[in-house]
C-alpha positions as CSV (number, residue, x, y, z in Angstrom):
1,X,-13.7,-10.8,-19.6
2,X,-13.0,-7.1,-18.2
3,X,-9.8,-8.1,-16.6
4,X,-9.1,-9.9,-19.8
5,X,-9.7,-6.8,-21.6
6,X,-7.3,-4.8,-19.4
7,X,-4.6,-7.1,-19.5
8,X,-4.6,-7.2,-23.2
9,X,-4.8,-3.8,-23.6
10,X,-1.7,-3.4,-21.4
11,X,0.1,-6.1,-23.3
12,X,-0.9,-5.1,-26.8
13,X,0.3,-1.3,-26.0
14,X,3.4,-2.8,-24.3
15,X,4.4,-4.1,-28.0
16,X,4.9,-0.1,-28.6
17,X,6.9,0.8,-25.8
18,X,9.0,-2.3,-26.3
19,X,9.9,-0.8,-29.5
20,X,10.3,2.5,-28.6
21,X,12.4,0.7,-25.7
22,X,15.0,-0.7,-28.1
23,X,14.9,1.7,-30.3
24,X,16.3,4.2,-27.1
25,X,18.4,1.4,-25.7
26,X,20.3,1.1,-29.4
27,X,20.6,5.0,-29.4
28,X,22.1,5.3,-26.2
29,X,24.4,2.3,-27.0
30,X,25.4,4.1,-30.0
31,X,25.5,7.4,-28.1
32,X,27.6,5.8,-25.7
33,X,30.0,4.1,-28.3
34,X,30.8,7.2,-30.4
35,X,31.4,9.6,-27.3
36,X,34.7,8.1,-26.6
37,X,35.4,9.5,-30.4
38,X,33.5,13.0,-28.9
39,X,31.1,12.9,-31.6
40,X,28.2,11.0,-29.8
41,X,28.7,13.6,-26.4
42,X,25.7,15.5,-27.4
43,X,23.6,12.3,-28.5
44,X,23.8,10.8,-24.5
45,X,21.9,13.7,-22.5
46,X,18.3,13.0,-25.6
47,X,18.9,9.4,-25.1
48,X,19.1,9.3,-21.4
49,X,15.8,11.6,-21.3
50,X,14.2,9.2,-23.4
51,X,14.6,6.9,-21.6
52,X,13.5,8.3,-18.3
53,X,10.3,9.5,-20.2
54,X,10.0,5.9,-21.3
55,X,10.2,4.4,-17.4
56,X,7.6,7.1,-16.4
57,X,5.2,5.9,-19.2
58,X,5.6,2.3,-18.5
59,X,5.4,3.3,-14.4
60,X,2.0,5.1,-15.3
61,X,0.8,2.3,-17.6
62,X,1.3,-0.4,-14.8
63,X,-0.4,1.5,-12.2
64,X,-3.2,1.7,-14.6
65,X,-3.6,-1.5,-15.0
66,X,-3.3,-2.2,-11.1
67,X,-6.0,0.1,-10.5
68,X,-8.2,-0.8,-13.3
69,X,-8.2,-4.7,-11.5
70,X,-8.2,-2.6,-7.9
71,X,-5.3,-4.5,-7.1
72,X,-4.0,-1.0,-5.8
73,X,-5.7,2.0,-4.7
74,X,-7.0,5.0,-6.7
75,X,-4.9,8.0,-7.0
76,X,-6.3,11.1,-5.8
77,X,-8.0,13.7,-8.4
78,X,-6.0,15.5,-10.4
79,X,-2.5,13.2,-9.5
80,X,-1.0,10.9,-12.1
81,X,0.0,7.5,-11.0
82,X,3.6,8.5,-12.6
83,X,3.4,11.4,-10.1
84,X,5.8,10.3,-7.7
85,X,8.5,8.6,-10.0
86,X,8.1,11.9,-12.5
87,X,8.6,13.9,-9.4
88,X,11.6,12.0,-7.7
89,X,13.3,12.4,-11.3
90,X,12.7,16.0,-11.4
91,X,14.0,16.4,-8.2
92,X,17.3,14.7,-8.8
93,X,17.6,15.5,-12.8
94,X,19.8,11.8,-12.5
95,X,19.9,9.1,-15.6
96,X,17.3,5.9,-14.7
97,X,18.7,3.6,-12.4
98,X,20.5,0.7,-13.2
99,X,16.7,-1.5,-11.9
100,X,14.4,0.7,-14.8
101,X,17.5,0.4,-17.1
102,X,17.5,-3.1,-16.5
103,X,13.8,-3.6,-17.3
104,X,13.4,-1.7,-20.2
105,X,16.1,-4.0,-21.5
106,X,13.9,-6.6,-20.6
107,X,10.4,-4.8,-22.1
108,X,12.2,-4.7,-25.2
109,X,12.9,-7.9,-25.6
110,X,9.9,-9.6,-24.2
111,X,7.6,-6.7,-25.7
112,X,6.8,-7.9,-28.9
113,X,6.2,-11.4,-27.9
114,X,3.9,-11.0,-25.6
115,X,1.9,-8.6,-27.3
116,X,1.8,-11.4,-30.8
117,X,1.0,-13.7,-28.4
118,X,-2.3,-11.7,-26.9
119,X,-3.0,-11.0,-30.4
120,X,-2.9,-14.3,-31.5
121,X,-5.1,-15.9,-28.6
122,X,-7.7,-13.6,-30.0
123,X,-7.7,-14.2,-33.0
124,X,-8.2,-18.0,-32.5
125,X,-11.7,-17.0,-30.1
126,X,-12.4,-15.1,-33.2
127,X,-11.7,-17.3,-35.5
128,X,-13.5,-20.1,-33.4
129,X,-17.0,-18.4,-34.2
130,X,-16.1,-17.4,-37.8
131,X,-14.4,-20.2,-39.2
132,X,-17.4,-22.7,-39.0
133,X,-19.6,-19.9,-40.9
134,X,-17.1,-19.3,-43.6
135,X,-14.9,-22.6,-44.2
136,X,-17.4,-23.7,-46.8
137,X,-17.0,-20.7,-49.2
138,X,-13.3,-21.5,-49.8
139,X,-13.0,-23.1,-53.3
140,X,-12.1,-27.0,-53.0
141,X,-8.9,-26.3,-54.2
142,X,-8.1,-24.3,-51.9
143,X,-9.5,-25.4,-48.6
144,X,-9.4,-23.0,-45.8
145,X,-6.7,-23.6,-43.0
146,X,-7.2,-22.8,-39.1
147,X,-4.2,-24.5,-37.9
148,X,-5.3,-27.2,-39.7
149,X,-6.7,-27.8,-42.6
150,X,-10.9,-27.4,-42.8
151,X,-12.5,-30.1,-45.5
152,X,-15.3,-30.8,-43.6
153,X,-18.4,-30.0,-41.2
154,X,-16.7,-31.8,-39.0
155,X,-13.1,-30.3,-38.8
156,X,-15.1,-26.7,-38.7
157,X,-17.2,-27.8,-36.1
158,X,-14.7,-29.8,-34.0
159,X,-11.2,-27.6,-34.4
160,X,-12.1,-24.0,-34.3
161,X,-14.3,-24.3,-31.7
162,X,-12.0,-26.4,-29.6
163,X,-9.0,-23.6,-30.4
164,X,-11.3,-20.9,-29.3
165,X,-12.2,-22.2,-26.0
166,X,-8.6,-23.1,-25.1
167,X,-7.7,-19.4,-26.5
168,X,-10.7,-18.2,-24.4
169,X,-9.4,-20.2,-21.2
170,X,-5.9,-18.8,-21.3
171,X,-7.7,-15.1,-22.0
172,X,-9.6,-15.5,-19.0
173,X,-6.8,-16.9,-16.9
174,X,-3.5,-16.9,-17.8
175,X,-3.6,-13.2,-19.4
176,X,-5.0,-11.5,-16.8
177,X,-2.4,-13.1,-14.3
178,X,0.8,-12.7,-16.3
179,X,-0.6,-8.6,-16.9
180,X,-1.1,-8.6,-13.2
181,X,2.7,-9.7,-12.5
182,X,4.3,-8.0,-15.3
183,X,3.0,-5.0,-14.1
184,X,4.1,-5.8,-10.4
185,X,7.4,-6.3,-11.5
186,X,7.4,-2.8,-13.8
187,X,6.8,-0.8,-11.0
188,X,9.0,-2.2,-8.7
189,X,11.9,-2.3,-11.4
190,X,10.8,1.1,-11.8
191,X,10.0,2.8,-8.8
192,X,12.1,5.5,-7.3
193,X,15.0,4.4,-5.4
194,X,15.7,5.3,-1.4
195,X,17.8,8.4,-2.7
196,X,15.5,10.1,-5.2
197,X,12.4,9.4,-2.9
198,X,14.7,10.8,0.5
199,X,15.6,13.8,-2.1
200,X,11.8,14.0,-3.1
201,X,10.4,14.2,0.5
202,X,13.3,16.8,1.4
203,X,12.3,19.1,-1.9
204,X,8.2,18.6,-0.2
205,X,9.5,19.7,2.6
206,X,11.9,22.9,1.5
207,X,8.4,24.0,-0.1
208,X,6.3,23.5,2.9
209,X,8.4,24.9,4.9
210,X,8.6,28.0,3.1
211,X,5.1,28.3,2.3
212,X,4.3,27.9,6.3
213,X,7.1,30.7,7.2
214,X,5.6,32.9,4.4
215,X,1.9,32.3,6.2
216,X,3.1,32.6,9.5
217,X,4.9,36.2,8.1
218,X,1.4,37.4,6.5
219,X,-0.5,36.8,9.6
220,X,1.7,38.2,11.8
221,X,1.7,41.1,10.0
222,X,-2.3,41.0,9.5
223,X,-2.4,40.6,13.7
224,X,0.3,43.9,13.7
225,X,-2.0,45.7,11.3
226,X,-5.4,45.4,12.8
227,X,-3.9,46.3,16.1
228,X,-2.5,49.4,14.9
229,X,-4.9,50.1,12.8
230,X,-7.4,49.2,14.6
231,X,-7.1,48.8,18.7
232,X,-4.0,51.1,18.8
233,X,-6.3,54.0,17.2
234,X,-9.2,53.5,19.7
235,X,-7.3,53.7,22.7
236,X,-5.1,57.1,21.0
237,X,-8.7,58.4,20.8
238,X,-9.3,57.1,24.5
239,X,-6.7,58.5,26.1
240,X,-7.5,62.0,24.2
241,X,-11.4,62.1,25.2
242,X,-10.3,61.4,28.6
243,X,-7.4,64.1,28.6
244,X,-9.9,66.7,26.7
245,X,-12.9,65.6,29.9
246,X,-10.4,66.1,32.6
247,X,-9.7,69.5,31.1
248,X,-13.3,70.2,30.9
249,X,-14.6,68.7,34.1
250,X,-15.0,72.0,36.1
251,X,-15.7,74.0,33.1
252,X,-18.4,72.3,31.2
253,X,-19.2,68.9,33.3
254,X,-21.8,67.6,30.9
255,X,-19.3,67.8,28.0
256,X,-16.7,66.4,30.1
257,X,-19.4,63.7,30.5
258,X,-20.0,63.3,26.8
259,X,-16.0,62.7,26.0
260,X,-16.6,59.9,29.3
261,X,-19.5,58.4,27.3
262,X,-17.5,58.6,24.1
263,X,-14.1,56.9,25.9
264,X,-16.2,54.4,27.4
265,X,-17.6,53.0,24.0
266,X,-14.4,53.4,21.9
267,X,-13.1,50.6,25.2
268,X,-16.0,48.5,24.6
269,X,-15.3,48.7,20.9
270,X,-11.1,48.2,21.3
271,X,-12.5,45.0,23.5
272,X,-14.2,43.4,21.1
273,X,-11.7,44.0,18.4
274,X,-9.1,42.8,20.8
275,X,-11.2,39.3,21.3
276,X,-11.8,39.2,17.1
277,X,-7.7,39.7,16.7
278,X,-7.3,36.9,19.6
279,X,-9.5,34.6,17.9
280,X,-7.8,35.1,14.5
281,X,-4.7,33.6,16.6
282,X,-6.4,30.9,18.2
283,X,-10.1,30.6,18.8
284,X,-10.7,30.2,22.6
285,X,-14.0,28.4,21.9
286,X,-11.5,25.5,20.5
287,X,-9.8,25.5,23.7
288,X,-13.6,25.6,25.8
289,X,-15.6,23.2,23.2
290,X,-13.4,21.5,21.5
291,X,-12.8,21.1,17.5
292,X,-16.7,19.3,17.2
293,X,-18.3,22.4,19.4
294,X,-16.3,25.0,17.1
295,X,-16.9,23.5,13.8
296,X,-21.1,23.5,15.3
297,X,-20.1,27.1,16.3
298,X,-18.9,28.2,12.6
299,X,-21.9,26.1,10.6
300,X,-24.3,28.1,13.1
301,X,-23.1,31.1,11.8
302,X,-22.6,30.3,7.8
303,X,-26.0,32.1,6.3
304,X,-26.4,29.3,3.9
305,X,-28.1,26.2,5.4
306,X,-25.8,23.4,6.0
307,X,-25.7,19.5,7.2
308,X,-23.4,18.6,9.9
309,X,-21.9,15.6,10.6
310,X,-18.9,15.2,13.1
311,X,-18.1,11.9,14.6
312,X,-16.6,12.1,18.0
313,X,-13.3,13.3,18.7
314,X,-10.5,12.9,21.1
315,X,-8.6,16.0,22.0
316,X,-5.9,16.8,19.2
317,X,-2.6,18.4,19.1
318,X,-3.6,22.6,19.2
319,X,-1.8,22.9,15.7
320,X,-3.9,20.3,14.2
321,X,-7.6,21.4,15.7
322,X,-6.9,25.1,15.0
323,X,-5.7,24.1,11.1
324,X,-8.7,22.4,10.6
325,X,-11.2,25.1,12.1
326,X,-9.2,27.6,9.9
327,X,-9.9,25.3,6.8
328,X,-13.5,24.9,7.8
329,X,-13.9,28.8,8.5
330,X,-12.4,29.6,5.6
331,X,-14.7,26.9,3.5
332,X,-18.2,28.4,4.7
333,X,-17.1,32.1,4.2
334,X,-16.2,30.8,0.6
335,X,-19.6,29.4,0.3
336,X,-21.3,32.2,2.3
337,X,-19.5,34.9,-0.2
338,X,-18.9,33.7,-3.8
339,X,-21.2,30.5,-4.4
340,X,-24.5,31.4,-4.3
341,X,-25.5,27.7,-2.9
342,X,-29.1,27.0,-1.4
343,X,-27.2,24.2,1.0
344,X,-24.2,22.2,1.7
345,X,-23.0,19.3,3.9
346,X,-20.0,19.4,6.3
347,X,-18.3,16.5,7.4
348,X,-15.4,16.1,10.0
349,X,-14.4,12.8,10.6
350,X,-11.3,10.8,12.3
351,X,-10.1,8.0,10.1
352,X,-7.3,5.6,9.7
353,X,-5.3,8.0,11.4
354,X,-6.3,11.2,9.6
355,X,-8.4,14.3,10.5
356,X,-10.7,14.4,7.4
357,X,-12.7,17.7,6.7
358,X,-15.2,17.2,3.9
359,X,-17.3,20.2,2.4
360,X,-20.0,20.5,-0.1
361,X,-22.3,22.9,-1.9
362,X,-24.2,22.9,-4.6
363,X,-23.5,26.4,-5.4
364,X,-22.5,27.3,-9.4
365,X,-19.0,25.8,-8.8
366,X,-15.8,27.1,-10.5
367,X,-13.7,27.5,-7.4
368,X,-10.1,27.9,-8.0
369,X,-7.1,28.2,-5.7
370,X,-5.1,31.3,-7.6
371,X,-8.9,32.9,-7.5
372,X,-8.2,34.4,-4.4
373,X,-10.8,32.9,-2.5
374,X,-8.6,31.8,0.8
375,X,-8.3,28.4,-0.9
376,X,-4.3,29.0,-1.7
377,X,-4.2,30.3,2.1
378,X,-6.1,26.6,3.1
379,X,-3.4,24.7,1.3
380,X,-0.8,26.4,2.6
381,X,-1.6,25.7,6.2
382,X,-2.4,21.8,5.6
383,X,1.1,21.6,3.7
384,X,2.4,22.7,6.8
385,X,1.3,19.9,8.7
386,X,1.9,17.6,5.9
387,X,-1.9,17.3,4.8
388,X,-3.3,16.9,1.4
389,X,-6.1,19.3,0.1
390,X,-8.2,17.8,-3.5
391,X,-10.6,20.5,-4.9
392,X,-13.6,19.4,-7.1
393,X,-15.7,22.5,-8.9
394,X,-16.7,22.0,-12.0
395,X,-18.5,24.8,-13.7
396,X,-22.6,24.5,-12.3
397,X,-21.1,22.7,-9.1
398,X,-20.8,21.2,-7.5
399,X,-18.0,22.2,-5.3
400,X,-16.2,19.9,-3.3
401,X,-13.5,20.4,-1.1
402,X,-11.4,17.7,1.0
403,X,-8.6,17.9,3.7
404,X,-6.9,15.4,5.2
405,X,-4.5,16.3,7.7
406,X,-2.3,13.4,9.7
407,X,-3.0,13.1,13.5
408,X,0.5,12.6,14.2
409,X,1.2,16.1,13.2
């Protein structure tokens, strides 16, 4: 009886957006009618917002239902189903189509029905286990009534238990299919049409683009920073220990030595500062190992005990193996620096076409992305390549973080 129970729920609240559905169909109309006398103008732009809101609602409450009887896959945490209709009408501001007007004209019509229909095969499984316990308290002149009238043991025991299977049959059966293709038909009546999706996908895109040209500014200004402040200095101080011990060399040789000494650590030190800024640009041990040896690399390094499971991978495009070591770097240094976690489990997997990197602690949780933490930084790189990040942290953990990046990046 769960599917049952899902349908009917789904056609019992449809009964209230039917009405709501009429009542903003009749508005409009009325809108509509006493604009070309200018005084329904300002009535359209309400009615035609109710009725989007309307669409969206009955979009979301069909996906529901679809996912309920995992006819259709789960959306992703946080993500409504309406997500991409609410966000295709955002993105275009337009009145529904003439397809969602069309079947909200049809919702309010059929609405009602079908939700007094529901009702009423319930009633009669109800009233197939009551009617036999009760029929015999109604007065004799006034015999209680279940379709037909009830005079005898016979009649309760024959006719309401008869109705109440036939009521629990079409409950079973018939309700949970016509839910199932209502539904199917409400959110393809209802789904955004080629135009707001293209419009959609080209908003996505405008963002992504920006947020990857803003990334690709702050790190090319973190690169120009740490080699001036950091290489450029040392090899200013080179060059003047070396200018100071040439000076020196016949006048003090073991201070001349010294500066030599001195020059000849602040190279060693400019070197590996050097290979740290190199790496921040692309890691060579991606290039030598590959992304399994560098994600073994970085989990060998994270001070906080972790499980690692990568399944074997084919050489990737360079964009997509260095944005996922990024995201997994940047994942164990959050773990390593504000979770206080005993252990955690890295995954990094190839599947159905996507580059999945999964990471878990059990640290106290509470992870945000405007936290500064590097997770708003992790986002913006997988946008970039047209990825999806989800984050799970509850407060006490715990914290679970997800990226899925497309190999055909």
């Amino acid at each position: 009886m769960r599917r049952a129970w899902f349908a009917t729920t789904y056609l019992v609240t449809g009964g209230a957006t039917a009405i709501a559905a009429a009542v903003s169909i009749g508005a409009l109309a009325g809108a509509l009618g006493l604009s070309l006398v200018l005084v329904g103008v300002a009535l359209v732009l309400p009615a035609v917002r109710l009725l989007r809101s309307l669409a969206l609602l009955e979009q979301q409450r069909a996906a529901r239902l679809l996912i309920a009887l995992a006819i259709i896959e789960p959306w992703p945490a946080g993500e409504s189903p309406a997500g991409p209709l609410r966000a295709a009408a955002a993105a275009s501001g337009a009145a529904p189509t003439p397809r969602s007007a069309a079947w909200l004209t049809v919702h309010a019509i059929a609405g009602v029905p079908l939700m007094a229909g529901v009702l009423l095969l319930w009633v009669f499984a109800l009233g197939g286990v009551i009617v036999p316990l009760t029929w015999w308290v109604a007065p004799d002149e006034a015999p209680l009534t279940f379709v037909v009238p009830i005079t005898s043991w016979g009649d309760a025991l024959l006719v309401p238990p008869l109705l109440a299977l036939a009521a629990l049959t079409l409950l079973r059966s018939a309700v949970p299919a016509f839910g199932v293709a209502y539904a199917r038909a409400a959110r393809t009546a209802l789904a955004p049409s080629s135009r707001s999706r293209l419009e959609r996908r080209v908003t996505e895109l405008t963002a992504t683009r920006s947020g990857a040209l803003d990334a690709h500014a702050a790190e090319l200004r973190r690169i120009e920073r740490d080699l001036h402040d950091g290489t450029q200095a040392r090899l200013v101080a080179i060059a003047i220990h070396l200018g100071v011990a040439q000076g020196q060399r016949a006048a003090d040789p073991a201070l001349a030595d010294q500066l030599v000494d001195r020059a000849r650590a602040n190279v060693e030190a400019a070197l590996t500062e050097l290979r740290a800024v190199v790496r921040g640009i692309y890691p060579p041990i991606l290039a030598d190992r590959g992304l399994p040896g560098a994600v073994h690399a970085l989990a060998a390094d994270c001070p906080v005990p972790l499980t690692v499971r990568v399944t074997p991978l084919q050489r990737l495009p360079a964009a997509l193996e260095s944005a996922a070591y990024f995201v997994v770097a940047e994942a164990l240094t959050n773990i390593a620096r504000h979770s206080r976690a005993t252990g955690g489990d890295l995954r990094v997997e190839h599947r159905a076409g996507q580059l999945v990197v999964k990471v878990t602690d059990d640290g106290v949780g509470g992870a945000r992305t405007s936290a500064g933490t590097g997770l708003t930084g992790i986002r913006r790189r997988v946008a970039a390549l047209d990825g999806r990040v989800e984050l799970s942290s509850p407060i006490g953990g715990p914290t679970v973080l997800r990226v899925e990046l497309p190999c055909a990046s």
